[in-house]
N, C-alpha and C positions, 0 to 999 in steps of 0.2 A: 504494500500500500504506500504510497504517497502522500505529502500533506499534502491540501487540498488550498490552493490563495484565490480562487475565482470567485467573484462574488455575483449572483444572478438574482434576479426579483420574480417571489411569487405567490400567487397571493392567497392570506391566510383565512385560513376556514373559523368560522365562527365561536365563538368561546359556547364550550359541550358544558352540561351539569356535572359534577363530579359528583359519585357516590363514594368515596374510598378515602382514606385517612390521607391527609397530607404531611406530606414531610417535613421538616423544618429545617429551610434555609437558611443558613445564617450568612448575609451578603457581608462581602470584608473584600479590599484593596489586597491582592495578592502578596503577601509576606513570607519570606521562609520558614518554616515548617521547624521546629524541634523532629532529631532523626527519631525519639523514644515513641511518638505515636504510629508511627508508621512500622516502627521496627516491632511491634503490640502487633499490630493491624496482619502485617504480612506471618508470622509466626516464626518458632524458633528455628523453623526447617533455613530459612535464607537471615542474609546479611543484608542491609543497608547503606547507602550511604547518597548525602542529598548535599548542593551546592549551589550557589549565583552562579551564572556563567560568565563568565571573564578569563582574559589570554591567561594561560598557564605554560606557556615556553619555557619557563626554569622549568618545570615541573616533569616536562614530557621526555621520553627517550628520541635520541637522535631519527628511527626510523618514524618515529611519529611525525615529528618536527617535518620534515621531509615528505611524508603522504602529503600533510594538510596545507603544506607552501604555497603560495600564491593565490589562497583563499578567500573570502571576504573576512574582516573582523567581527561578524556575528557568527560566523561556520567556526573559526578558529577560537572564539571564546566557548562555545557550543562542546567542537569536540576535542579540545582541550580538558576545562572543568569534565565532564561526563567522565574520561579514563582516569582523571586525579580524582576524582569518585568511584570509580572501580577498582583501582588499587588498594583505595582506602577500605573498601567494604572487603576484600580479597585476604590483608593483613587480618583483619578482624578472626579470617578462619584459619592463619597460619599459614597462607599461601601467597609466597613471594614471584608476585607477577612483574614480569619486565616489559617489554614492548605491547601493547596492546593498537596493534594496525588492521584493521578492516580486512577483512576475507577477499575474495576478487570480486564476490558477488556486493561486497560493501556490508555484507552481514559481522556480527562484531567477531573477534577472534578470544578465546577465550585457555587459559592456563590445561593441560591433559585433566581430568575430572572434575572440571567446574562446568557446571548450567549456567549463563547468565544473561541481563536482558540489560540494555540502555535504552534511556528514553531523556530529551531535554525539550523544551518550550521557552520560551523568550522569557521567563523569569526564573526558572530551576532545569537543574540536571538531576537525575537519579540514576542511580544502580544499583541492582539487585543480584545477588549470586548465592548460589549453592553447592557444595561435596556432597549433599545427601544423597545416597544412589537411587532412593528411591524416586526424588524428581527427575523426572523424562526431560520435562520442558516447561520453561516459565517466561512469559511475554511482561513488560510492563510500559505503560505510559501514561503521561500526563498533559494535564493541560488548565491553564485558567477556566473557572467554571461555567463562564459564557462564549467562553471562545468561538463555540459556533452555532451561528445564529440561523435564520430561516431562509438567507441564500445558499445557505450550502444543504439543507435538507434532503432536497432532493438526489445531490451526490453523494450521499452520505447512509443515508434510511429509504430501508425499502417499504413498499406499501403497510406492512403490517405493521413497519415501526411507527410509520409516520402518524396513523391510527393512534397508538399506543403515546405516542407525544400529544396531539389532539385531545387525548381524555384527560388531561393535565389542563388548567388553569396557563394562561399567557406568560405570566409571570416564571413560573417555572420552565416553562419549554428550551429556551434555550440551554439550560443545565441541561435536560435530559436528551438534546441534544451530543451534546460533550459529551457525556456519558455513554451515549451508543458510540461516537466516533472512540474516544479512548479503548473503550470495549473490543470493539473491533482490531483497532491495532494491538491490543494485547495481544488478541488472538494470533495473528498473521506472526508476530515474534514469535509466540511459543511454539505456532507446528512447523516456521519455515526451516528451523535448521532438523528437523527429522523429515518433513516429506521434501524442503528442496520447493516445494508447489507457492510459484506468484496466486495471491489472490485479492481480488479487488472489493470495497466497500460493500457492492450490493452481492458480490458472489456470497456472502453469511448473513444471515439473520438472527438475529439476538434476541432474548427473552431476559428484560428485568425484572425480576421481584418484586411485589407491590412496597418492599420497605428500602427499594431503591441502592440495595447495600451487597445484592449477587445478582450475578448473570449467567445463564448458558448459551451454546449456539444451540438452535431451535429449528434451524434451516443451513443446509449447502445449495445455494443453488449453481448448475450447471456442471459441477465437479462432485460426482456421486464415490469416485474412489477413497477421498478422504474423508467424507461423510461421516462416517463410524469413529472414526481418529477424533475429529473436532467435537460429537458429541458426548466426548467424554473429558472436555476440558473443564475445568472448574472455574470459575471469576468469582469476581470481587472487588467493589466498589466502596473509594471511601473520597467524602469532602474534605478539605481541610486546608484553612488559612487561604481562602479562597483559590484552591486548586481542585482540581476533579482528577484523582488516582485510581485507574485499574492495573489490575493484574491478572492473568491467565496462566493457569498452569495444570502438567499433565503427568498424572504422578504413575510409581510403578503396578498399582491395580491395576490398570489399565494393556500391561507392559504385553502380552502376549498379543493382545488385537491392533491395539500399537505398531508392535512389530511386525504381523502380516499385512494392516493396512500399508505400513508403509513400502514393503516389499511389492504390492500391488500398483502403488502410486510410481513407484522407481523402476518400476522393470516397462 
């Protein structure tokens, strides 16, 4: 997936009745985050670690320096802080990581038995990592909680979601907006480094919780081989300090269907 910068006009449907408990937003100027709530949120199985983004040149290994040269200073603040945030969460389990330079596919590169996911947004980087065997695969991203608003809708949610945002009150909609978009790109992290498979916005469908705090995919469309693989990822959504955090991830329960789905997808 892609971020998505296009903005298009369309017009919105009428404020529906709500029958169902509302959630409580709490609106806040985007701040950085204390790592103790999130490192709660995510559980003991991963590591954390969360930053502003800004150039980190001392910080980086020469091969890094080098990938990211000739950059813009939002890309090199970006993927600079993000690696100085995965180092940091990496130490935390004992594992002295050195160079962290992008795969060929630009997927992240990661230490011999580490799981891990990067995600940043114009106000934070995070990184999340794991040794536990039992994680497969874990997606994560972020994003401020309005970030996307009702141009991007339609590239973003499929008919069933856009329903699903609709029975929500105006006020709310653009968060659950965010929500489906983080959602999704959790997703696309956590199964690309096992199936290898590009997949686009509306190719999944999402199902959130009426308490707005999990997700599953609900739908593949067009791509029936990893169907079974995706519907066994787990999510989880949390607000905080005016950011909208998911995560996705595919643990070793899973690991036998896993395995053959992806053998199906790869052959």
């Amino acid at each position: 997936m892609h971020r998505v910068g296009a903005r298009g006009r369309f017009q919105d449907n009428s404020e529906m009745v709500v029958k169902k408990p509302l959630p409580r937003i709490a609106r806040s100027s985007p701040t950085l985050p204390e790592t103790s709530p999130l490192q709660y949120w995510l559980g003991s199985a991963f590591a954390v670690a969360i930053a502003s983004p800004e150039i980190a040149d001392s910080q980086l290994f020469r091969e890094e320096r080098a990938y990211i040269a000739g950059a813009t200073e939002n890309r090199r603040e970006e993927f600079g802080a993000v690696r100085v945030c995965a180092r940091r969460a990496l130490a935390s389990l004992d594992v002295d990581a050195g160079a962290l330079v992008p795969n060929g596919d630009r997927s992240p590169s990661w230490p011999e038995g580490v799981i891990g996911s990067l995600a940043h947004c114009r106000d934070l980087c995070i990184a999340v990592v794991t040794t536990e065997p039992h994680v497969l695969g874990v997606g994560i991203d972020v994003e401020t909680c309005t970030a996307v608003d009702l141009g991007l809708e339609s590239v973003v949610c499929t008919e069933t979601e856009r329903r699903f945002i609709d029975s929500y009150p105006r006020y709310l909609r653009d968060d659950l907006r965010t929500m489906i978009f983080c959602a999704k790109e959790a997703v696309y992290k956590c199964q690309y480094p096992i199936t290898k498979f590009f997949l686009d916005f509306l190719d999944i469908e999402i199902t959130i919780a009426e308490s707005l705090d999990t997700f599953v995919v609900a739908k593949v469309h067009h791509d029936p081989d990893i169907s079974q693989l995706l519907s066994r990822v787990g999510g989880s959504i949390v607000q905080l300090n005016g950011f909208t955090f998911a995560v996705a991830t595919l643990t070793a329960s899973m690991s036998a269907e896993a395995s053959s789905t992806t053998k199906a997808v790869r052959s």
